[in-house]
Steps between C-alpha positions, in 0.01 A plus 500: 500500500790528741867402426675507868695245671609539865828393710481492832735801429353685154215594328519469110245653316498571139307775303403669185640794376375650168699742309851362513682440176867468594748490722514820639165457593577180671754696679263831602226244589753290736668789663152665634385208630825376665435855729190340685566371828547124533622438125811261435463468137335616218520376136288649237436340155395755164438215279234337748390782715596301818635646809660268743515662839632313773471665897514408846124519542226569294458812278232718525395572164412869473883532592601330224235648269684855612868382424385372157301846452831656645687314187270595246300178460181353524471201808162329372487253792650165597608220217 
């Protein structure tokens, strides 16, 4: 189950995150993964999980498994 939608600019993909509980996780979560290559945005939600990641091309995924590690979280895959 894959939540990504494509411009002929951007790649959006979204993810889940376990562990986050509030804002300043939000913020530690966003600010790893902004440091990859490629990204333009990145908005993470605590209350769902979600991480919205938006980049010029697609992501490889151990990458952003590592930033998320980095931040002290848990990626568990794709949403």
């Amino acid at each position: 189950m894959t939540a990504q939608t494509d411009t002929p600019e951007t790649v959006t993909a979204v993810y889940k995150v376990s562990g986050m509980s509030c804002g300043h996780c939000e913020g530690s979560v966003s600010s790893e993964i902004s440091e990859i290559a490629g990204v333009t945005s990145v908005k993470a939600v605590a209350s769902t999980g979600e991480v919205t990641v938006v980049s010029q091309a697609p992501l490889d995924e151990a990458a952003v498994r590592v930033a998320v590690d980095e931040a002290g979280f848990e990626l568990v895959g794709r949403a």
